[in-house]
N, C-alpha and C positions, 0 to 999 in steps of 0.2 A: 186674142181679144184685145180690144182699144181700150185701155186703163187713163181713167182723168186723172190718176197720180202722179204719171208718168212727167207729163207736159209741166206739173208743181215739183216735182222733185229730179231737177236739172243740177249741176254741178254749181256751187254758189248761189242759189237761189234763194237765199234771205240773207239777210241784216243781220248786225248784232243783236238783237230783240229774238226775245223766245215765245211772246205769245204769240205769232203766227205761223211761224213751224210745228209747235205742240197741238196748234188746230186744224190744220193740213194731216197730221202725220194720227190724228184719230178720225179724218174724213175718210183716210186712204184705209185703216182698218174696216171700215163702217161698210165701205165700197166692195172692199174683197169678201169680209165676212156674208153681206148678202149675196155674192157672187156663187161663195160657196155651198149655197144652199140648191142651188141649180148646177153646177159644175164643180166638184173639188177637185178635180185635176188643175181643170183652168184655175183657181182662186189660190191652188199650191204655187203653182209656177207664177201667178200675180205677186203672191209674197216674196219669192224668191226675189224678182224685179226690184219689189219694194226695199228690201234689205240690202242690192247689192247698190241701191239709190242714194242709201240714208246719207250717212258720212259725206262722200262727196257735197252732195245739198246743204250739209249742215256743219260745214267747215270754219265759216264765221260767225256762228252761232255766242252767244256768250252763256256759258250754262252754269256759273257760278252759282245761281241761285238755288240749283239741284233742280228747278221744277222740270227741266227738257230731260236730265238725266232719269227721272223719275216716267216720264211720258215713254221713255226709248227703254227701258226696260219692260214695263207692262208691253207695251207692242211686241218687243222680241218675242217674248213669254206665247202672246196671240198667233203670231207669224207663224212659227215654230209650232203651233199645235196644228195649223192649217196644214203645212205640210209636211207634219208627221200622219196626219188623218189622211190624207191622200192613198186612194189605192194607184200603186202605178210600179209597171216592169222595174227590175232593178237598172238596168241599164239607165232608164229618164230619172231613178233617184239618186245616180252614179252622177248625173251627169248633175241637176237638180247640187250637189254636194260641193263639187269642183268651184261650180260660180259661189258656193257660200263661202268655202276657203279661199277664193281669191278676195272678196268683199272682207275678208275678215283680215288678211296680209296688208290691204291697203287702207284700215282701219287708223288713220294718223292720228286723230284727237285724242285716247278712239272713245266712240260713241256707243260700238254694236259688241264690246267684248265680251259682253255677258251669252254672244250665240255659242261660245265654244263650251257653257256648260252644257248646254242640249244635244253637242255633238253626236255621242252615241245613241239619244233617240231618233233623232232625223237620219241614222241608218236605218232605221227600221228593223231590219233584219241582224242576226248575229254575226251571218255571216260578213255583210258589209261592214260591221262595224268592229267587225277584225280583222278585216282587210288594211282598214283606217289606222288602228292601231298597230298594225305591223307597218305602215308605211312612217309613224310618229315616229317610234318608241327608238331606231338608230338614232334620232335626234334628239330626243331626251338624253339619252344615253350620254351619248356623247357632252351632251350643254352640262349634265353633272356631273363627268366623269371630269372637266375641263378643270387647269389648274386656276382657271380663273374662278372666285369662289361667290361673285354677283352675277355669275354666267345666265343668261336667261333667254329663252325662246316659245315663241308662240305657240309650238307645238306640245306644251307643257298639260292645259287641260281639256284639249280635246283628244289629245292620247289618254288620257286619263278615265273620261267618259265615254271612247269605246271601246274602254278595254272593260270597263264595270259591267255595260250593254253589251259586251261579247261572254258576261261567265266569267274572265279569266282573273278572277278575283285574288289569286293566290298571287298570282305574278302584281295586282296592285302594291298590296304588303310588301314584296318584292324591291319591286322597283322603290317605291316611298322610302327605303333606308339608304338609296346613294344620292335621295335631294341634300343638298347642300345646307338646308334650310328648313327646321320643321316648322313653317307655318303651315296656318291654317285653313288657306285657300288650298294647299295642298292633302294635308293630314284630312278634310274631310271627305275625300275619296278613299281613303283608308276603311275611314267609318264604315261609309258606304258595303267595302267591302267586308269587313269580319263579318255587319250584321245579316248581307245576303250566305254568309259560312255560317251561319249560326249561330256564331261566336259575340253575343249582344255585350257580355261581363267585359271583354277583352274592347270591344267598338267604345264603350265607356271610357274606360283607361287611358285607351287612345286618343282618344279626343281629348282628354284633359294632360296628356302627360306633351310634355314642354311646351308649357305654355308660359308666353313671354308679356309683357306690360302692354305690347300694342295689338296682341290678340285681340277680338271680337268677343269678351264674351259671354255676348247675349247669344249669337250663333251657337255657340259652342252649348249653351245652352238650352238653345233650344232641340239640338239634335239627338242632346242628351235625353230628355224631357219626352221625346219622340219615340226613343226606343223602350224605356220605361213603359210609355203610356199601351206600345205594340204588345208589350209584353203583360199587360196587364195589371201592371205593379205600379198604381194610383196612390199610391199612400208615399214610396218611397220618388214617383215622380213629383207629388206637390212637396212634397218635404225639401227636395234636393233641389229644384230646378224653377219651379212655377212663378216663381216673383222676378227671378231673372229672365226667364224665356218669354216672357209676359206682359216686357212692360211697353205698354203704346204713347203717345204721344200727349194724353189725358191723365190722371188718374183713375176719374170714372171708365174709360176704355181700360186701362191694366185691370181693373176688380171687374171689369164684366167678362174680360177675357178668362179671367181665371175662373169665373163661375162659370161659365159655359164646359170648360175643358174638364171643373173638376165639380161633377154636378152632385155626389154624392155627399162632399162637404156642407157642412152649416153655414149659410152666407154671413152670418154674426162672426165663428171662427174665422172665416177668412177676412173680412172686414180685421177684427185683432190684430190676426197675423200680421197685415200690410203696416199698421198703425204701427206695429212695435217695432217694424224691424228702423224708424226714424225718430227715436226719443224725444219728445217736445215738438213734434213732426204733425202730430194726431191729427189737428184740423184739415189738414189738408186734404184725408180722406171722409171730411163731411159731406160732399155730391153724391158718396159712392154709396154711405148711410144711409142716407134719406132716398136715393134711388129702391132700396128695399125697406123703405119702413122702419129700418132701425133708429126713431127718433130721440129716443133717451142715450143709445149709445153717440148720435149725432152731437145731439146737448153736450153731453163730456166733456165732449175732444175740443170743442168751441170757446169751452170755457177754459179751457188749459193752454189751446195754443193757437195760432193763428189760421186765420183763415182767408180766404178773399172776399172782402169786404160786398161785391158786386153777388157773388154767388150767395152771399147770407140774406142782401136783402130781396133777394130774388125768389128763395128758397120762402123768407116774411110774406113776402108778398103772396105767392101761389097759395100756401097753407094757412091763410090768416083767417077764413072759413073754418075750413075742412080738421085742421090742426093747429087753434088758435094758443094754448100754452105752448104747441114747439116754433111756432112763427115768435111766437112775443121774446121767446130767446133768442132764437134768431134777429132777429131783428136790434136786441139789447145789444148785439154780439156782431152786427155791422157797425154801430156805433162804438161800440167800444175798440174793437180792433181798428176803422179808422181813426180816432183820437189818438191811436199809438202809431201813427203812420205806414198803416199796411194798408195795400190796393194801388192797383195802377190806375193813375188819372183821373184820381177822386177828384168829383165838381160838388158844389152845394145841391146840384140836383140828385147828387147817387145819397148825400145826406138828406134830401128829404123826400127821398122813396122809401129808406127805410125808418123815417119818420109815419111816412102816411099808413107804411104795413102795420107798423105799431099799434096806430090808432085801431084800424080797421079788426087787427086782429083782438085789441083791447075789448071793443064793440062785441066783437063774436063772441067775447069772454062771460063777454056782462059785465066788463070793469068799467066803469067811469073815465070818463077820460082825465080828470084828474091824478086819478092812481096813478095810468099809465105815465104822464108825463111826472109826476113824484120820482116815476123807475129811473127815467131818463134822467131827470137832474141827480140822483142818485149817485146814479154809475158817473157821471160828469164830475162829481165830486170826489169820488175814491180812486179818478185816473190820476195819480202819478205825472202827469202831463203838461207842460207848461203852452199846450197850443191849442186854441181857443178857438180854433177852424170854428167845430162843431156845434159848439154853442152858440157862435158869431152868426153862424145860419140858422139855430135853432130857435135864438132868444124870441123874436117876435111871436112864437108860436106855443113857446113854454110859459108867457107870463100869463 
């Protein structure tokens, strides 16, 4: 089949600049994926194409910013299921393997090395993928047994992944005591393996036993957290694990992950939990409060410690209706933590939105607007604070 990817992904074919590669390189997903709904063979072997493309294409890529590195994983991830879902002789998966080992040899940046954890899936078969590993493992061998003790080679974890996808679990264990090195890019093939022997108490162990400063870990944690949760033992997975293995890029994202994973828990306790484990921290997790309702434990935290100034009057504003005493704190509590200079690139206008929630929410109170603004000059008066931002924007509105 005539693939439009092909003729886009040429040897040098882009620039320093990554948002036209990362758009190309989910066009060509887009392409094969529908491909494969009328032919997986064909749409296996398109992947294959596309993988042994990448690299070369994207040689003067500049990928500092993570987001290509972030694009080329998901795609691997996709690639790799197309043609592992491929029904096909072993011979065209034999062959199918060879061109991903050579695309992975000439991998220089590299861009694709995340395909040698899939290795023993895209055997498919056990047997193939002990075939694979007998053809590694002389080379392992050797790269550890070497007096040189940085000794390293490629064929490191895709022997490693078909030897897991062959059964030959014992020989992982094995072998993992003449690495040179117990990380943890290695050691988790370890895991891998006790916990398919049954052996979950000892995969634990393992996982945590030497571990070094520049281990991973939230990995490590979450693998943990993983076989816990397999085994049914919820109490001692959120006890041990769940705030490390858990945490996203939000707050609100870490407390929803967590409620989702650990749904037998009280969303109040877990809410605590988070709070406490940052002493003077609290506010931080006020989005995650008020995401369930929990408004008086929200109030607390606001008033003890900081928060983002944008998120309180935002939070003012939505509930100044619906939840006009927790908005009018909120909202007391945008003001007040900008006076002590918290919030990024507070303007007079983030000061008088949560001015206007005030009002609004006063209204919904039945307070007077006078009260309200009494509150305001209030807190203005017992800040501590010799900067007059707040009141400089507010005065024509307070007199």
């Amino acid at each position: 089949m005539a693939w439009q990817f092909t003729s886009r992904f040429r040897r040098h074919a882009f620039g320093w600049r990554s948002d036209l590669p990362i758009k190309r390189i989910k066009e060509a997903l887009k392409e094969l994926k529908q491909a494969a709904r009328q032919d997986p063979v064909d749409a296996a072997d398109g992947a294959v194409k596309l993988i042994e493309r990448l690299s070369p294409a994207l040689e003067r890529v500049d990928s500092s910013s993570g987001a290509l590195g972030s694009a080329l994983y998901k795609a691997i991830s996709e690639l790799t299921t197309l043609i592992i879902k491929a029904k096909v002789p072993e011979s065209v998966r034999q062959k199918w393997m060879e061109r991903l080992w050579k695309a992975l040899q000439e991998d220089e940046m590299p861009y694709i090395e995340c395909l040698a954890d899939y290795w023993g899936e895209l055997c498919v078969t056990s047997e193939l993928a002990s075939s694979w590993a007998d053809r590694f493992l002389p080379i392992v061998q050797q790269a550890w047994s070497s007096s040189d003790r940085s000794s390293y080679t490629l064929e490191i974890t895709p022997c490693l992944s078909s030897m897991l996808s062959a059964g030959r679990y014992i020989e992982i264990v094995e072998l993992l005591k003449q690495a040179p090195f117990a990380w943890w890019d290695y050691r988790r093939w370890g895991v891998k393996a006790l916990c398919s022997l049954g052996q979950h108490k000892e995969a634990i162990e393992y996982a945590q036993s030497n571990m070094g400063i520049n281990d991973p870990k939230t990995e490590i944690a979450v693998a943990c957290e993983a076989i816990l949760l397999e085994l049914g033992q919820l109490d001692e997975a959120y006890a041990q694990y769940a705030f490390e293995a858990n945490q996203k890029t939000t707050n609100l994202a870490t407390f929803r992950a967590i409620v989702k994973k650990y749904p037998h828990k009280p969303v109040k306790a877990i809410l605590c939990d988070l709070a406490s484990l940052e002493p003077g921290s609290e506010g931080k997790w006020f989005a995650a409060a008020k995401s369930v309702e929990e408004f008086d434990l929200a109030v607390s935290w606001i008033r003890q410690s900081p928060a983002d100034p944008k998120t309180l009057s935002r939070a003012a504003r939505d509930y100044a209706v619906k939840q006009p005493e927790f908005a009018l704190e909120a909202g007391l509590a945008a003001l007040h933590w900008i006076s002590r200079g918290y919030g990024y690139e507070i303007t007079g206008a983030d000061v008088l939105e949560a001015y206007k929630a005030l009002m609004n929410a006063g209204e919904a109170a039945g307070l007077e607007d006078g009260s309200v603004k009494n509150q305001i000059l209030e807190l203005m008066s017992r800040l501590k604070s010799n900067d007059q931002f707040v009141m400089k924007v507010l005065s024509p509105y307070l007199t």
